[in-house]
C-alpha positions in Angstrom: -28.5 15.8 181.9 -28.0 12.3 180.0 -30.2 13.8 177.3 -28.0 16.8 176.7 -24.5 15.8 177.3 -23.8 11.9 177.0 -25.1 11.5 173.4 -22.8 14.2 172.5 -19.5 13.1 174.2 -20.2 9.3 173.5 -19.4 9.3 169.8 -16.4 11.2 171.1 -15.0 8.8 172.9 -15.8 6.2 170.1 -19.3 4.7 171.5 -21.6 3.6 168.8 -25.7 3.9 169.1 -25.3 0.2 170.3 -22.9 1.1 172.9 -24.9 3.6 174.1 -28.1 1.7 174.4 -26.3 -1.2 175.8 -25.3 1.0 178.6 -28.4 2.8 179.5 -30.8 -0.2 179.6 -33.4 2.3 180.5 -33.3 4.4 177.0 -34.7 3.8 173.9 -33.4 3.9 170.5 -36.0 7.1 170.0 -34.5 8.7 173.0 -31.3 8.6 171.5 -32.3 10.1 168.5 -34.2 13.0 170.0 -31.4 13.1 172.7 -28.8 13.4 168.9 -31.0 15.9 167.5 -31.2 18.5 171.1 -27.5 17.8 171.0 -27.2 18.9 167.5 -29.5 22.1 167.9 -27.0 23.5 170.7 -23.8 22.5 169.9 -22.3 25.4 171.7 -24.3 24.7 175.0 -23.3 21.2 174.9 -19.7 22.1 174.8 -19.8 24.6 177.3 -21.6 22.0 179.4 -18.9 19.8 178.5 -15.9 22.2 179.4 -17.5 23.4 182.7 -17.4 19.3 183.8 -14.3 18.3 182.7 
């Protein structure tokens, strides 16, 4: 799920890249890029996602 949802509701909140990374030690700087781009390729999934866990 962190690949699909966090990356998309982080910026949101105001997290930068280095916020992000900071907090999941275990990622790497390509994960979050790939993680941006799945994110950007379905916004409407993401949001749904996001709705249906709020």
């Amino acid at each position: 799920m962190w690949t699909r949802l966090w990356p998309s509701l982080a910026p949101r909140l105001g997290a930068s890249d280095a916020i992000i990374l900071e907090s999941f030690p275990d990622r790497t700087a390509t994960d979050l890029i790939n993680a941006l781009a799945d994110a950007d390729a379905s916004p409407d999934e993401i949001e749904q996602t996001i709705i249906k866990n709020d």
